[in-house]
BABA-266226 format. One record per residue (C-alpha): residue in three letters; x negated, y negated, z negated. Coordinates in steps of 0.001 Angstrom, whole numbers, padded with zeros to 6 digits. Layout:
SITE  residu        x        y        z
SITE     ALA        X        Y        Z
...
//
This chain:
SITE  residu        x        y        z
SITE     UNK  -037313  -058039  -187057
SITE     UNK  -040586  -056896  -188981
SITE     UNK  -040028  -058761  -192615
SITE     UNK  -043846  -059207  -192307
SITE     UNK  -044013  -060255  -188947
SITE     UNK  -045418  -063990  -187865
SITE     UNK  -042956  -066172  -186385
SITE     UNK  -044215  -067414  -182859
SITE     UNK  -043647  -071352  -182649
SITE     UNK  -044120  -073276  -179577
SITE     UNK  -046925  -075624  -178678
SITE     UNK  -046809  -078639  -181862
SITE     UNK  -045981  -082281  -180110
SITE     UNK  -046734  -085627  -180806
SITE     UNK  -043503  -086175  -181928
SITE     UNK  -043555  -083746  -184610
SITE     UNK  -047001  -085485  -185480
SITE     UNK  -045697  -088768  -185882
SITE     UNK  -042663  -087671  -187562
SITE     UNK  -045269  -085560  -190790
SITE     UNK  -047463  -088695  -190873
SITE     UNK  -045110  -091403  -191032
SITE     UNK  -046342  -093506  -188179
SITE     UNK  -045312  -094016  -184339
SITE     UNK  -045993  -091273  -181427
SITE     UNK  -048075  -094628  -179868
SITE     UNK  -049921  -094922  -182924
SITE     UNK  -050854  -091141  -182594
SITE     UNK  -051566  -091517  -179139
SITE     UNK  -054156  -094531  -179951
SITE     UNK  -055651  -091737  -182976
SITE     UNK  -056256  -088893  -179899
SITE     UNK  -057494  -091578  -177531
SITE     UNK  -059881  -094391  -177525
SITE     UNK  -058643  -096589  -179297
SITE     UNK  -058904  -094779  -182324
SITE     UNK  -061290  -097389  -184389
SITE     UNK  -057769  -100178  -184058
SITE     UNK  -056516  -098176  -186509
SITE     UNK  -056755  -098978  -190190
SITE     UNK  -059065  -096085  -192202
SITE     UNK  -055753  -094452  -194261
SITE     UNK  -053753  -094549  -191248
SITE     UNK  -056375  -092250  -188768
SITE     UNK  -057312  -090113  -192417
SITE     UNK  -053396  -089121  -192870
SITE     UNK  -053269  -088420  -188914
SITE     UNK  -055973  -086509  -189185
SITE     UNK  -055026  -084391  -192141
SITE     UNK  -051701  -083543  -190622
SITE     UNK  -053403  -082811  -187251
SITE     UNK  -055502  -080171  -188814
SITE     UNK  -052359  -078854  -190769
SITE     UNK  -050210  -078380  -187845
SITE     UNK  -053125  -077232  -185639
SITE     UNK  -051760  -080097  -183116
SITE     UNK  -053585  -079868  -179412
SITE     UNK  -053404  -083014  -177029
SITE     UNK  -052509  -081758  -173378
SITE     UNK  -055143  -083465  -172164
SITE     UNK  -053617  -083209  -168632
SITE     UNK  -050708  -084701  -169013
SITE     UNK  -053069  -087776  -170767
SITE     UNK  -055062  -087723  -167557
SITE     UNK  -052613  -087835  -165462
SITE     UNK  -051316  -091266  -167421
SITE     UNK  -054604  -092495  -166081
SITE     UNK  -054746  -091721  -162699
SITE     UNK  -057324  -088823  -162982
SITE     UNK  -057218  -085025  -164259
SITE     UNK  -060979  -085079  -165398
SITE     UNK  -060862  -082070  -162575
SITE     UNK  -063799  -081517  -159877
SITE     UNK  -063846  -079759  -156997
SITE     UNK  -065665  -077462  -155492
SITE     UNK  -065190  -075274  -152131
SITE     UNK  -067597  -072720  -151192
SITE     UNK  -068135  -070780  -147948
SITE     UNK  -069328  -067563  -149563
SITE     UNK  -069252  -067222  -153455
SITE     UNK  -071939  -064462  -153416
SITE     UNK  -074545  -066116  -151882
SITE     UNK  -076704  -066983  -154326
SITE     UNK  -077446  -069996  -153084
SITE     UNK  -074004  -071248  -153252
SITE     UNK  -074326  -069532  -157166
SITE     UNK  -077466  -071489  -157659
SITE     UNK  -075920  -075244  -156328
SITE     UNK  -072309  -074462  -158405
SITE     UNK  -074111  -073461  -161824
SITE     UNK  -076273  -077044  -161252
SITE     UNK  -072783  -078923  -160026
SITE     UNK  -070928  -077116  -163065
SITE     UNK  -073882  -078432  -165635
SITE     UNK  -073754  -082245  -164079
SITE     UNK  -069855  -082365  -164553
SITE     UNK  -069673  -080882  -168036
SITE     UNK  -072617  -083588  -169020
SITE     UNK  -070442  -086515  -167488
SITE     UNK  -066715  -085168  -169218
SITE     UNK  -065717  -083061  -166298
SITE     UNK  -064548  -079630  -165639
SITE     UNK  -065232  -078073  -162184
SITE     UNK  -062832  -075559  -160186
SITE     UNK  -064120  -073740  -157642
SITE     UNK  -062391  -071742  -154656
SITE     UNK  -064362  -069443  -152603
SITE     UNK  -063345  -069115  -148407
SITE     UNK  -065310  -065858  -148295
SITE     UNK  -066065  -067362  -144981
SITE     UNK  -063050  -067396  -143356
SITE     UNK  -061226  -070421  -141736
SITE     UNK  -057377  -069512  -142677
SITE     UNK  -059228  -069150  -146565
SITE     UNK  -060758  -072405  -146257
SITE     UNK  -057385  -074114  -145399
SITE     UNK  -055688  -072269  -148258
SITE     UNK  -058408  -073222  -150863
SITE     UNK  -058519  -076929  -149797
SITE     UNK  -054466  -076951  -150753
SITE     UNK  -054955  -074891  -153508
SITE     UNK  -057243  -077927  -154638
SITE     UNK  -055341  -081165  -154022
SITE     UNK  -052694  -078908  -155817
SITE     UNK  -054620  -079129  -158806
SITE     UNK  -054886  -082953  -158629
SITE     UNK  -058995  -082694  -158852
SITE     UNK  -060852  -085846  -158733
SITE     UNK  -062685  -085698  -156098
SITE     UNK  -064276  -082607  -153897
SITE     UNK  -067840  -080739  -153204
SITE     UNK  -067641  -078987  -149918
SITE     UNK  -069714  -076222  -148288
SITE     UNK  -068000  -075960  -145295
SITE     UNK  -067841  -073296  -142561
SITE     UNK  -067880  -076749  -140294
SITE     UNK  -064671  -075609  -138370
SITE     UNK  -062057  -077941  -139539
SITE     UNK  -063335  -081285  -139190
SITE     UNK  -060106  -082582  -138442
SITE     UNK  -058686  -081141  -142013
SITE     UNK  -061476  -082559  -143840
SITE     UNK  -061607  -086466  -142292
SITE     UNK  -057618  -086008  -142905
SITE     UNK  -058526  -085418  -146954
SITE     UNK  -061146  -087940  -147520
SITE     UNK  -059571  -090547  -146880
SITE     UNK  -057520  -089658  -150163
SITE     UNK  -060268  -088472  -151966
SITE     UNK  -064073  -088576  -152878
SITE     UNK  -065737  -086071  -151022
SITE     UNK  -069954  -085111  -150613
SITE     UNK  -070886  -082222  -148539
SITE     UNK  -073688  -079713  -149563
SITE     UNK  -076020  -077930  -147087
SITE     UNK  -073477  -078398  -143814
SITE     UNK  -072410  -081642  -141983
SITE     UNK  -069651  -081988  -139609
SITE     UNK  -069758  -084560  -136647
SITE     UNK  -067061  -087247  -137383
SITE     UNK  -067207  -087217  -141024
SITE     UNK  -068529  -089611  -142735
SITE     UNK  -069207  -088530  -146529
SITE     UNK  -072299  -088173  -148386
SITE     UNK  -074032  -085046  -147436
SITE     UNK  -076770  -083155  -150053
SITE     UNK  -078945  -080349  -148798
SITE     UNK  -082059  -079308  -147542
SITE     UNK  -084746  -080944  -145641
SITE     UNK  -084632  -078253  -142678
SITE     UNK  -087398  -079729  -140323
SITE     UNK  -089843  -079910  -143137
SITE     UNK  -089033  -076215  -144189
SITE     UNK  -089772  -074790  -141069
SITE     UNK  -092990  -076882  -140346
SITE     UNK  -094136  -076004  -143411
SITE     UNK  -093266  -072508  -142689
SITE     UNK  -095015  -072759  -139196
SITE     UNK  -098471  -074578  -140749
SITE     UNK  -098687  -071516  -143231
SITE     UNK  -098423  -068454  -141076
SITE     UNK  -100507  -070757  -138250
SITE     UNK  -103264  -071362  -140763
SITE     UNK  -103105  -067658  -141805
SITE     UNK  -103743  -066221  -138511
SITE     UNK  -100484  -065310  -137581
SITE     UNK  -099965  -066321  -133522
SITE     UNK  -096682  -064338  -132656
SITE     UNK  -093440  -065422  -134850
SITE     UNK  -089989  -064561  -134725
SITE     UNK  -087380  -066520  -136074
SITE     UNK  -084156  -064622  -137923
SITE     UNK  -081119  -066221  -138482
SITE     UNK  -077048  -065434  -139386
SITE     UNK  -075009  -066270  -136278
SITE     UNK  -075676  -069724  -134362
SITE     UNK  -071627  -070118  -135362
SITE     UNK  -071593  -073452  -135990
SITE     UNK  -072844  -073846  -138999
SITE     UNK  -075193  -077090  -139011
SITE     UNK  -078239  -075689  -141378
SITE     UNK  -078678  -072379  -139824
SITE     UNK  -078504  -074543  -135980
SITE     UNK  -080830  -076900  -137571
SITE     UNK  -083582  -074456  -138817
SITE     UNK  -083611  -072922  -135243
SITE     UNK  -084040  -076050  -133328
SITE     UNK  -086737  -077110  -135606
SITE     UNK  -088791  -073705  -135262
SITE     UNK  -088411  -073650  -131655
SITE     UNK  -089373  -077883  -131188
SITE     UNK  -092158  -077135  -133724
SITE     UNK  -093594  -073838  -131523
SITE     UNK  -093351  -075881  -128834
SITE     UNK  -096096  -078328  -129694
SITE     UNK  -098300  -075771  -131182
SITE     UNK  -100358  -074660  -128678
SITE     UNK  -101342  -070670  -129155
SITE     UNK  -098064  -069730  -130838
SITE     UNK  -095380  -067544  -129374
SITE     UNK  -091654  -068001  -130602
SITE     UNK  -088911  -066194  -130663
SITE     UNK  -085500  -066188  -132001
SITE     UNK  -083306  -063457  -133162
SITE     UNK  -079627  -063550  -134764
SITE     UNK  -078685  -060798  -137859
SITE     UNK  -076713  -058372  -136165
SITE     UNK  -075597  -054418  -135459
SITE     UNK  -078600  -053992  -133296
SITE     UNK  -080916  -055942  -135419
SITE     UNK  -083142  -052797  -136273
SITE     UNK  -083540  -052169  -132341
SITE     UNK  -084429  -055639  -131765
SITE     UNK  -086887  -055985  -134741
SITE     UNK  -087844  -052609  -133486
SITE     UNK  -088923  -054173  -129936
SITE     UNK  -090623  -057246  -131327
SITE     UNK  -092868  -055273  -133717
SITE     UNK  -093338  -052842  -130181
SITE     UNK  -094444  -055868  -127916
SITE     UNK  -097586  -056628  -130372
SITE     UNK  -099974  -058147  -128080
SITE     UNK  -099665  -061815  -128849
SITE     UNK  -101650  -061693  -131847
SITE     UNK  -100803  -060911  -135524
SITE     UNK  -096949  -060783  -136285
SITE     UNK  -094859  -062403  -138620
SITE     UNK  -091187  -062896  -139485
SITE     UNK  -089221  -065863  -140525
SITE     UNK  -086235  -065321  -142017
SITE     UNK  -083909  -068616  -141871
SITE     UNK  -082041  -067757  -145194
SITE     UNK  -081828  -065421  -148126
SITE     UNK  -078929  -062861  -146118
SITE     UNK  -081270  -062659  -143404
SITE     UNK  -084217  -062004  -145728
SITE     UNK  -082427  -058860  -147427
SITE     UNK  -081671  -057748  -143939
SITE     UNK  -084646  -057707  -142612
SITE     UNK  -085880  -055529  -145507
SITE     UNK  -083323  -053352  -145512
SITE     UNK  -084513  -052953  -141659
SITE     UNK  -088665  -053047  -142488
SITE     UNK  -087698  -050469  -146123
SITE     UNK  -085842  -048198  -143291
SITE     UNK  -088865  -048021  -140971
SITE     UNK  -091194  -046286  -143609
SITE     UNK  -095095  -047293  -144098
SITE     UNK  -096415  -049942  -146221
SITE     UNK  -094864  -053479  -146120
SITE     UNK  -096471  -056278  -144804
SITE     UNK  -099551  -054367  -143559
SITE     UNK  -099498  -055115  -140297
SITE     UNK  -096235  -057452  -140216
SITE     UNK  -096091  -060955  -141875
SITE     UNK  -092597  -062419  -143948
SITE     UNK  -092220  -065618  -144584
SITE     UNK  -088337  -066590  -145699
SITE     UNK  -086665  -069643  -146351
SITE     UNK  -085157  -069093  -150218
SITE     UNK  -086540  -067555  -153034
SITE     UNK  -084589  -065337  -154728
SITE     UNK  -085396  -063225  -157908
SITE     UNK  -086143  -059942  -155844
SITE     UNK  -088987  -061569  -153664
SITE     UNK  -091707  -060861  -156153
SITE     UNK  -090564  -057277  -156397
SITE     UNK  -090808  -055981  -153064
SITE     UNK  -094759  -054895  -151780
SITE     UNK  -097100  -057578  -152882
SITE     UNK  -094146  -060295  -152827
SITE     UNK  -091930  -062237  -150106
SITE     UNK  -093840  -065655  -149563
SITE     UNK  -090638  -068121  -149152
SITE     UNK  -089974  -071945  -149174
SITE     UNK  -087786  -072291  -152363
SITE     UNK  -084737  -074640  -152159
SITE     UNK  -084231  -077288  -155157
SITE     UNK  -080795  -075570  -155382
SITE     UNK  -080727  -077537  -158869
SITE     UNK  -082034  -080570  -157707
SITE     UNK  -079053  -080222  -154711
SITE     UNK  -076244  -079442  -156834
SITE     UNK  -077282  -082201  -159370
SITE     UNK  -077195  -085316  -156562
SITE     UNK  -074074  -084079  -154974
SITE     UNK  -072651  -084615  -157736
SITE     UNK  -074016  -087967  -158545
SITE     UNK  -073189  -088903  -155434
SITE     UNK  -069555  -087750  -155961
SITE     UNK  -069869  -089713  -159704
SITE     UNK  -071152  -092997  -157780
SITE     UNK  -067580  -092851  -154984
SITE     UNK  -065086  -091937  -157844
SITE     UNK  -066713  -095486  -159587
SITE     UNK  -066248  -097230  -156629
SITE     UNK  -069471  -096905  -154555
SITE     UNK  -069064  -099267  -151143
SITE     UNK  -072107  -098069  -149806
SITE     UNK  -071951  -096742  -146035
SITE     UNK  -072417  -092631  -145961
SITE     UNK  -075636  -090997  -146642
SITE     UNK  -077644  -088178  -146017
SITE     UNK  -079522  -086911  -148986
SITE     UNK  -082318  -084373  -147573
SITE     UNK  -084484  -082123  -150592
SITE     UNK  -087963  -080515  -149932
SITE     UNK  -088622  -077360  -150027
SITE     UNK  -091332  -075701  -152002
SITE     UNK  -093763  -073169  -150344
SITE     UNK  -094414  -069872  -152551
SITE     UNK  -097126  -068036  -151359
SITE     UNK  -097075  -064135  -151992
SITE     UNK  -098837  -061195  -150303
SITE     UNK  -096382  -060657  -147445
SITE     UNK  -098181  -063188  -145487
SITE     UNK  -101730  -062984  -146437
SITE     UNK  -104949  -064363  -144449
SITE     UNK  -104949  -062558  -140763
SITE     UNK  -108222  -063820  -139902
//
């Protein structure tokens, strides 16, 4: 062995604490917890001098797990890169460090066997308590979990669940989405969303656009779903002009980027003759023509209450399930300026 190598040593217990300071493993325990102003002045200054000597660590699990909690939230997503799921876990990660928590997060990349895995992979870890964007496939899984644990939904309900659920307010969105590109001039609008798969918010948005164009008389509606003959279809909407001046809604930040990919393939200015109006507002709408107009989610607003609302069940909350509903924000830009 190297004559100036450092010996490794394991990790320094509270035994070996006690033992340099003279004073019980309890008494060191009541130093490192919260008890620590029971002990007399000399007695915490000689723990703590021998603490810093021997560079001692708590295992701060093992002292949760005395209690009955890990200090552990968390937090299942249904697509990780979505940067609205980004947006609501960077706002869920701030609220838990603020209240003495540390969030884990598992990612289903939208698939059900994932989302099964990830929800194991979680009550493996002992968390807390659990923030769920859901696919909305398992239902059954779900109920079956929170009934052992604090659990809020974000963005997606399921039927049969009853949990606090944080998200957006989807039949405001789209009316506000429909009084803009009305009062603009725009008469003929089509509606594009990811797959009607079940997923309550995208089902939501559509049944509010098409209730909505069916009480405003002089509008045309029409829905499309993101898919390998999207370009074709947009293709034939932007063909059957005739209704009067054209716009888009895009239902979510994915279909946003491909509808642009579709419009940027096409060739010829943007938003000349074709309106945009989508529902998030991500950092590249300003960037692209004059600007994407959109109706900008309180992402921080949404991740904040669900975890409040997860905070107010792990203190005991009796309060029947709720349903927590954000507004949107309308951001005007020149993809949908006056047709008139």
């Amino acid at each position: 062995m190297d004559k100036d190598a450092v010996p490794v040593r394991g990790r320094v217990t509270i035994s070996e604490v006690a033992k340099a300071a003279g004073v019980s493993k309890a008494t060191v325990s009541r130093y490192m917890g919260e008890d620590r102003q029971l002990l007399a002045e000399a007695t915490a200054q000689r723990i703590e001098a021998v603490v810093e000597r021997l560079g001692y660590r708590p295992n701060r699990m093992a002292s949760a797990l005395k209690r009955g909690r890990t200090g552990l939230v968390g937090m299942l997503l249904a697509d990780i890169r979505n940067p609205y799921s980004v947006a609501v876990m960077h706002a869920v990660e701030t609220a838990c460090r603020q209240h003495g928590y540390s969030l884990v997060v598992c990612n289903t990349d939208c698939d059900d066997a994932q989302e099964r895995s990830q929800l194991q992979a979680l009550q493996a870890y002992n968390v807390d308590g659990l923030i769920v964007n859901t696919l909305g496939h398992r239902a059954g899984e779900l109920a079956s979990l929170a009934r052992d644990l604090p659990m809020v939904l974000v963005d997606r309900q399921l039927a049969g669940l009853p949990v606090d659920l944080v998200g957006l307010d989807n039949s405001d969105a789209v009316e506000q989405a429909l009084d803009h590109l009305e009062h603009n001039g725009y008469r003929d609008i089509l509606a594009v969303t990811e797959p009607l798969d079940g997923t309550s918010s995208r089902q939501e948005r559509v049944d509010a656009f098409q209730a909505s164009i069916a009480r405003r008389r002089g509008l045309r509606g029409q829905v499309l779903e993101v898919g390998p003959g999207l370009a074709e279809q947009l293709g034939a909407f932007i063909a059957g002009a005739g209704h009067g001046p054209q716009a888009l809604f895009s239902c979510n930040g994915v279909a946003t980027l491909e509808v642009v990919r579709v419009l940027h393939a096409r060739g010829g200015p943007l938003f000349q003759d074709l309106g945009l109006l989508a529902l998030d507002d991500l950092d590249w709408y300003p960037l692209v023509g004059d600007g994407i107009s959109a109706l900008a989610q309180p992402t921080g607003r949404i991740g904040a209450a669900a975890f409040q609302c997860l905070l107010e069940r792990l203190q005991g909350s009796p309060l029947p399930a709720r349903r927590l509903d954000l507004r949107a924000q309308l951001i005007a830009r020149g993809s949908t300026r006056s047709q008139h």
